[in-house]
ROKOL-547522 format. One record per atom (N, C-alpha, C): atom name; x, y, z; residue number from 0. Coordinates in steps of 0.05 Angstrom, whole numbers, always signed. Each point is the difference from the previous one (the first is absolute). Layout:
+------+--------+--------+--------+-----+
! atom !   east !  north !     up ! seq !
+------+--------+--------+--------+-----+
!   CA !      X !      Y !      Z ! NUM !
...
+------+--------+--------+--------+-----+
END
This chain:
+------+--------+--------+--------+-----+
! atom !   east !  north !     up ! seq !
+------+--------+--------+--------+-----+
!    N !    +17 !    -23 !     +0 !   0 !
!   CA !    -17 !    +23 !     +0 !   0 !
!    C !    +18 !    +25 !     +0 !   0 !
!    N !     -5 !    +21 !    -20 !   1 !
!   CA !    +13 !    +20 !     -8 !   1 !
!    C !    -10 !    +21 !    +33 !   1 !
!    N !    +11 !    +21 !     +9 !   2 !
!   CA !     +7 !     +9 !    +19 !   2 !
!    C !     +8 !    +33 !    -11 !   2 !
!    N !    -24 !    +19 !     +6 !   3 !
!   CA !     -2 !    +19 !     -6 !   3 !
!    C !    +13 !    +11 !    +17 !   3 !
!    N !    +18 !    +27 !    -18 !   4 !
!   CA !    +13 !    +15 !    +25 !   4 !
!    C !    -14 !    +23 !     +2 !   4 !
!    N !     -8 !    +17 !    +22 !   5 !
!   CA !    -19 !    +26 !    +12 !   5 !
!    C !    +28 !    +19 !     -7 !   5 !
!    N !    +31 !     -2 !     -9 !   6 !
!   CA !    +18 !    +14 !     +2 !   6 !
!    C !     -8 !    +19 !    -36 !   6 !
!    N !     +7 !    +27 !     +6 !   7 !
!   CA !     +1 !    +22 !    -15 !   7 !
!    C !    +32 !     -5 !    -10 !   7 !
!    N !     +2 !    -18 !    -23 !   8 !
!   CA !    +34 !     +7 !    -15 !   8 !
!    C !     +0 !    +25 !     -1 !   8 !
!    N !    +29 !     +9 !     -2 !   9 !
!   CA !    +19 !    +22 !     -2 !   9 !
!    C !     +8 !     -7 !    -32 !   9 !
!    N !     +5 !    +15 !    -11 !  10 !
!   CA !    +19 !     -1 !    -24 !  10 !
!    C !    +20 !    -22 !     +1 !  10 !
!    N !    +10 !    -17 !    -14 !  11 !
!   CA !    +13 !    -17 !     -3 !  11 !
!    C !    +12 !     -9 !    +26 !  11 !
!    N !    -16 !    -13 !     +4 !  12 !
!   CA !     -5 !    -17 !    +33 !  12 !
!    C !    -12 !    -28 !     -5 !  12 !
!    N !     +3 !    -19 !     +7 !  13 !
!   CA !     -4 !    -27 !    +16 !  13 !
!    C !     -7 !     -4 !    +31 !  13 !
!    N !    -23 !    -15 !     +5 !  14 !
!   CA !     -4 !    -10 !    +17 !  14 !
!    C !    +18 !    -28 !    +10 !  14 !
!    N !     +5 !     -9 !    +21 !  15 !
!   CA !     +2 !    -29 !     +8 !  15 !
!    C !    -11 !    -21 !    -18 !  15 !
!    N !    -35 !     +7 !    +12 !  16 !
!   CA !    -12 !    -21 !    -19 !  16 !
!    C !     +2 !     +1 !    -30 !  16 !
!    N !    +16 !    +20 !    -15 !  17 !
!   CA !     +5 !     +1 !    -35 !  17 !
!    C !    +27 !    -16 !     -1 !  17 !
!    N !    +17 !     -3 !    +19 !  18 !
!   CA !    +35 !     -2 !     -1 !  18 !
!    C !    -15 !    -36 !     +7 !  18 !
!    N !    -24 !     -9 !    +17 !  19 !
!   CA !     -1 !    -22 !     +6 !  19 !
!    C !    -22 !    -19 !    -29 !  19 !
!    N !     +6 !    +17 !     -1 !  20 !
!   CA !    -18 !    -13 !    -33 !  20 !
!    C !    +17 !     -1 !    -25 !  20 !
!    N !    +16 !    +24 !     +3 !  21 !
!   CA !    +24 !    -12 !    -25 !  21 !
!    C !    +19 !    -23 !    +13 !  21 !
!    N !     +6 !     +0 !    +25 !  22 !
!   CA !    +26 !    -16 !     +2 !  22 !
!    C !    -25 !    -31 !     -2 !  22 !
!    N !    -17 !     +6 !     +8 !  23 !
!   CA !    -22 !    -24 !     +1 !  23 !
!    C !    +12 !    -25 !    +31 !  23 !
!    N !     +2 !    +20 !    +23 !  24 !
!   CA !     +4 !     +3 !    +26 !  24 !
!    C !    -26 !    +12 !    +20 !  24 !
!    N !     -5 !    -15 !    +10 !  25 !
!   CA !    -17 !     -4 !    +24 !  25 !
!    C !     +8 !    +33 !     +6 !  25 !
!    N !    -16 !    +12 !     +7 !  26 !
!   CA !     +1 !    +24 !    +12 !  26 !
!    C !    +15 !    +13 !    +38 !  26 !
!    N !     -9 !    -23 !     +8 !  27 !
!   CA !     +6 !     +0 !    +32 !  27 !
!    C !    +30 !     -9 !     -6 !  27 !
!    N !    +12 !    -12 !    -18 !  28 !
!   CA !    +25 !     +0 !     -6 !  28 !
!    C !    +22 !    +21 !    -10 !  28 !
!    N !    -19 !    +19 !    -25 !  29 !
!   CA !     +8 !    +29 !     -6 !  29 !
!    C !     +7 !    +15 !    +31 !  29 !
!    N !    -19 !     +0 !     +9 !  30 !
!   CA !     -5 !    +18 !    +22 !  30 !
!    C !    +28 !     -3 !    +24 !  30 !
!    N !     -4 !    -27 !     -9 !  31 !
!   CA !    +22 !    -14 !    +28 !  31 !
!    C !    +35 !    +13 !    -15 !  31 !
!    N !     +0 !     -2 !    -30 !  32 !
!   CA !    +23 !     +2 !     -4 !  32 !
!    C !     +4 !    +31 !     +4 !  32 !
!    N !    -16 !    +19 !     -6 !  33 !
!   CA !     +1 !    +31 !     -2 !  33 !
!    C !     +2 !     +7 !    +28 !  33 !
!    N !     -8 !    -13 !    +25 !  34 !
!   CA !     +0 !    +12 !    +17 !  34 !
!    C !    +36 !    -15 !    +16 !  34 !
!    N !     +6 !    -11 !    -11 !  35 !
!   CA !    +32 !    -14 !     +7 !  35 !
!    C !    +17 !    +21 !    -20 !  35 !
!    N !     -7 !     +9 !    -24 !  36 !
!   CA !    +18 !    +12 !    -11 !  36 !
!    C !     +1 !    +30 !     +8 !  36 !
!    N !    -31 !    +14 !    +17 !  37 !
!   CA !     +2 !    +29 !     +7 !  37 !
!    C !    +24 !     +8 !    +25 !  37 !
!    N !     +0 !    -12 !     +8 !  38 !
!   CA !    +28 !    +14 !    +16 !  38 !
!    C !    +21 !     -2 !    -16 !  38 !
!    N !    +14 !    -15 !     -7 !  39 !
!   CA !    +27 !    +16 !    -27 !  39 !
!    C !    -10 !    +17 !    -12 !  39 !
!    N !    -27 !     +5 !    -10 !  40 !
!   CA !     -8 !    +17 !    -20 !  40 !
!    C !     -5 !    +31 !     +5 !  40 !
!    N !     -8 !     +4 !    +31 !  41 !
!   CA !     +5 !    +13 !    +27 !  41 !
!    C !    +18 !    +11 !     -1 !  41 !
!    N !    +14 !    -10 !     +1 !  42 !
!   CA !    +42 !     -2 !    +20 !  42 !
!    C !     +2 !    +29 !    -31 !  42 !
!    N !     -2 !    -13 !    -22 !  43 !
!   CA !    +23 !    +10 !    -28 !  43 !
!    C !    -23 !    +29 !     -7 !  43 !
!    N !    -24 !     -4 !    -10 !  44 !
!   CA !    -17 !    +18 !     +0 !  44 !
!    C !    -15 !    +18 !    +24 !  44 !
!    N !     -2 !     +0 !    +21 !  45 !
!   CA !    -16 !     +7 !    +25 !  45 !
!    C !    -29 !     -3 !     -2 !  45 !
!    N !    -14 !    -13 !    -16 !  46 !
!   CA !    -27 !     +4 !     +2 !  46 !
!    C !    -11 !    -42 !     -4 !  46 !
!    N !    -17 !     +3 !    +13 !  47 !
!   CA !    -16 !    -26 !     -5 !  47 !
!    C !    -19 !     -3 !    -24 !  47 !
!    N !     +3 !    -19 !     -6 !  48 !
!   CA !    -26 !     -8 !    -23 !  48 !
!    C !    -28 !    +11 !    +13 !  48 !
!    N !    -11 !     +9 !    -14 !  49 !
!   CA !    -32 !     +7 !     +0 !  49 !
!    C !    -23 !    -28 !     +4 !  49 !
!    N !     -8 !     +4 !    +24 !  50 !
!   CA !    -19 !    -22 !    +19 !  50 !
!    C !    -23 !    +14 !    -13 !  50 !
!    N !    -20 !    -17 !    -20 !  51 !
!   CA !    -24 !    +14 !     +5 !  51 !
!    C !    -20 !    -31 !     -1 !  51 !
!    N !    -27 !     -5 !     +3 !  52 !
!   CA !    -29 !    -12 !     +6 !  52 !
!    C !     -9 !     -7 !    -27 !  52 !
!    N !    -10 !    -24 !     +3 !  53 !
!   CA !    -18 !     -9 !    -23 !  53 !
!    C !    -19 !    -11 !     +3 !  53 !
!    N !    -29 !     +0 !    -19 !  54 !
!   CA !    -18 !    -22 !    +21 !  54 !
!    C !     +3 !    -26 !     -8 !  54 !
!    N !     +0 !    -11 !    +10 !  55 !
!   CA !     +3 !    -34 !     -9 !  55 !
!    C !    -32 !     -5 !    -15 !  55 !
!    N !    -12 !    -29 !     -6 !  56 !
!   CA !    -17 !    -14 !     -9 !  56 !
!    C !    -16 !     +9 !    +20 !  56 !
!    N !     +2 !     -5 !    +30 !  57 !
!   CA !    -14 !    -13 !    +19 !  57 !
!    C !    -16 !    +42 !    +14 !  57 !
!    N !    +20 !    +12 !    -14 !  58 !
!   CA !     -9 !    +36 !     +7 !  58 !
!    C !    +17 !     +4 !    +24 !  58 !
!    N !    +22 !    -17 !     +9 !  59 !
!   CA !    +20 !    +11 !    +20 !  59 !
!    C !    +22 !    +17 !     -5 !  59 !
!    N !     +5 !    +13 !     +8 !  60 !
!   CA !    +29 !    +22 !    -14 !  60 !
!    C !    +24 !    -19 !    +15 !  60 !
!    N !    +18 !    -10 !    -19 !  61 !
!   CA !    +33 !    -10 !     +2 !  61 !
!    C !    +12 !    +25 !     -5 !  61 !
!    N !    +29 !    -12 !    +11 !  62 !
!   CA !    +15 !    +24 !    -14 !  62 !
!    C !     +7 !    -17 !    -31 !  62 !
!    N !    +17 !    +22 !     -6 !  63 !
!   CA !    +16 !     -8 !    -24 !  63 !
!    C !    +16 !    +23 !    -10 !  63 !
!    N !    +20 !     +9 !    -11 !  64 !
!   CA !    +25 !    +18 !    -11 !  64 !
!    C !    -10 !    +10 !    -29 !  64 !
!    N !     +5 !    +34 !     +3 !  65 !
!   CA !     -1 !     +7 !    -27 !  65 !
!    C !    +27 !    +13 !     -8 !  65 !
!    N !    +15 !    -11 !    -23 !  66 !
!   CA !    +33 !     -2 !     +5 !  66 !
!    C !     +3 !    +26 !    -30 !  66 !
!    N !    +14 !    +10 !     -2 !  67 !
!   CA !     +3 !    +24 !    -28 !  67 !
!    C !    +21 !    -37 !    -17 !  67 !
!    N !    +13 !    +17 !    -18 !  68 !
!   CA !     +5 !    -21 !    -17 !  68 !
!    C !    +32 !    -12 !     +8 !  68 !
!    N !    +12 !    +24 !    +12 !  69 !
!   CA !    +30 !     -6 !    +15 !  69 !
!    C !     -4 !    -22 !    +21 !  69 !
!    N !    -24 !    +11 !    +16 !  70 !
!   CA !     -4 !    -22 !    +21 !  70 !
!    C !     -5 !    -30 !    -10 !  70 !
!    N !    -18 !     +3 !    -11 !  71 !
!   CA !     -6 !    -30 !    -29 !  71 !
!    C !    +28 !    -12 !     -2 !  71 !
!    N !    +15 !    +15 !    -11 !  72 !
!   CA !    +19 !    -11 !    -19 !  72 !
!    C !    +25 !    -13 !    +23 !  72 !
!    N !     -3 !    +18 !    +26 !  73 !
!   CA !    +12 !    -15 !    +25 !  73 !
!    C !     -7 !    -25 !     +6 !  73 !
!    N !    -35 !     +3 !     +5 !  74 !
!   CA !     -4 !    -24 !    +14 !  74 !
!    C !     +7 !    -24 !    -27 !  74 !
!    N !    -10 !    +10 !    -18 !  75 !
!   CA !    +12 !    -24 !    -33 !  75 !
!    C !    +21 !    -14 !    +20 !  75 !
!    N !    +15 !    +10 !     +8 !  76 !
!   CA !    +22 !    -12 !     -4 !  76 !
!    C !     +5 !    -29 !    +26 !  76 !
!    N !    -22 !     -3 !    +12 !  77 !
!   CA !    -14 !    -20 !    +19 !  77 !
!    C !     -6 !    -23 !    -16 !  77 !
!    N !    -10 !     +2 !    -19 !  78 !
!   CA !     -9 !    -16 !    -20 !  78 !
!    C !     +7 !     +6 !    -38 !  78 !
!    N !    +24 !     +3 !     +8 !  79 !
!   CA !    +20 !     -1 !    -24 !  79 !
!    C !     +6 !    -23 !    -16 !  79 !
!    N !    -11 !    -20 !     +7 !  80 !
!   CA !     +0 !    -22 !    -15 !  80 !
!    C !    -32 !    -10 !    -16 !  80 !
!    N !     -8 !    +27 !     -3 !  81 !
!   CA !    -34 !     +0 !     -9 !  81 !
!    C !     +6 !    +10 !    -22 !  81 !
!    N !     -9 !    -21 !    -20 !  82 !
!   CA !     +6 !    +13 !    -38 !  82 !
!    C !    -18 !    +27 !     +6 !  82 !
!    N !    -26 !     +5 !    +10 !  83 !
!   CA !    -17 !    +21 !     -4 !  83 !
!    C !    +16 !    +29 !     +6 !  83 !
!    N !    +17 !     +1 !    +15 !  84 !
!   CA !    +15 !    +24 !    +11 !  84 !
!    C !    +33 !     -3 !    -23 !  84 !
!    N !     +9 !    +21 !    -11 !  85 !
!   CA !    +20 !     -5 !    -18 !  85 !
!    C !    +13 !    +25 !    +18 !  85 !
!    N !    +28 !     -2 !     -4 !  86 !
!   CA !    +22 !    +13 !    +13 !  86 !
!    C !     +4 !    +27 !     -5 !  86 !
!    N !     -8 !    +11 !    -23 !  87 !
!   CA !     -6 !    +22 !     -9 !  87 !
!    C !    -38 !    +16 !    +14 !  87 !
!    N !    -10 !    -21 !     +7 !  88 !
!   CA !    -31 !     +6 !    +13 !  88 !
!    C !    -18 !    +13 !    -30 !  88 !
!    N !     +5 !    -13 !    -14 !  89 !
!   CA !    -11 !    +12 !    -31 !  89 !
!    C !    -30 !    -27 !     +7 !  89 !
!    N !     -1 !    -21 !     +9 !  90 !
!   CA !    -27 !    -10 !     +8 !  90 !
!    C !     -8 !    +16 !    +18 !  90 !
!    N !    +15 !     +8 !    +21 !  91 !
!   CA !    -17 !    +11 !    +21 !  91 !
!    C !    -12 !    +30 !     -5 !  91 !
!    N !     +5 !     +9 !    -22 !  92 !
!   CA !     -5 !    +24 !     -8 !  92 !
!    C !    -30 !     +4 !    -17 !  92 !
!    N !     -3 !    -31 !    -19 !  93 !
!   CA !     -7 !     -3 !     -9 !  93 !
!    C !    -34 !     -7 !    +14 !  93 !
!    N !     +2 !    -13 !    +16 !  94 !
!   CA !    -14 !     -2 !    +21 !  94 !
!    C !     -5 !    +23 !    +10 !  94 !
!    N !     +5 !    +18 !    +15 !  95 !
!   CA !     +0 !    +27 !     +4 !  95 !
!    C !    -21 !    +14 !    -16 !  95 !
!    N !     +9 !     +1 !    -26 !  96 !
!   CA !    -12 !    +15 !    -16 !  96 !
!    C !    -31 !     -9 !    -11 !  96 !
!    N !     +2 !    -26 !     +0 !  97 !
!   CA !    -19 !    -16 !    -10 !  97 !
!    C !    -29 !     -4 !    +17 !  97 !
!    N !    +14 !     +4 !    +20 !  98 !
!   CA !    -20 !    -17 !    +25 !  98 !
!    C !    -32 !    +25 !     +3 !  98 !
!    N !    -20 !    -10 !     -2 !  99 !
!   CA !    -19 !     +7 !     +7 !  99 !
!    C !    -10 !    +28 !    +22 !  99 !
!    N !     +3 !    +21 !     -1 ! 100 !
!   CA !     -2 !    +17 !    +16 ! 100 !
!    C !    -28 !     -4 !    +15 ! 100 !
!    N !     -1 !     +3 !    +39 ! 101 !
!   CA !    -10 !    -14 !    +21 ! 101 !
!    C !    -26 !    +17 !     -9 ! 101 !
!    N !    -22 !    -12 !    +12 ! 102 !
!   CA !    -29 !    +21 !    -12 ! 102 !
!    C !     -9 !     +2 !    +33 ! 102 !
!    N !    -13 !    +35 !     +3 ! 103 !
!   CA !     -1 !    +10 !    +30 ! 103 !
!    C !    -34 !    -13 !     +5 ! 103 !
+------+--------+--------+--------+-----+
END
């Protein structure tokens, strides 16, 4: 069951649940890797990834991450052995651009 997000994208932004649908990764796994990689990401940049709410199926708000494309192309690198993500991020861009804008 597809899993609507209540999140307002930003301009070339990804959610969690978009990065857990290309890598074709369980979501609570996205989540798990992004939140292990924000403190280095912390430490070098000073700012944390963006925490925002989604409603699930069931109408409960989870969290989940809305990442710009640098952040994307970081966490990529968790799951760098995923043909869908290329080293240049020219899929993940592609995706980006492509993807369905959220309806309010």
């Amino acid at each position: 069951m597809k899993e609507k997000t209540a999140v307002v994208a930003k301009a070339a932004t990804m959610t969690s649940i978009q990065i857990a649908e290309v890598t074709n990764k369980r979501h609570t796994n996205v989540l798990r890797a992004i939140r292990s990689m924000e403190p280095a990401w912390e430490k070098v940049n000073g700012l944390k990834f963006e925490l925002v709410e989604y409603i699930d199926s069931k109408g409960e708000r989870r969290p989940c991450y809305s990442l710009t494309k640098t952040e994307c192309l970081y966490i990529a690198t968790k799951f760098n052995d995923e043909p869908a993500l290329s080293s240049d991020g020219s899929s993940l861009r592609t995706k980006i651009r492509s993807r369905p804008k959220p309806s309010e």
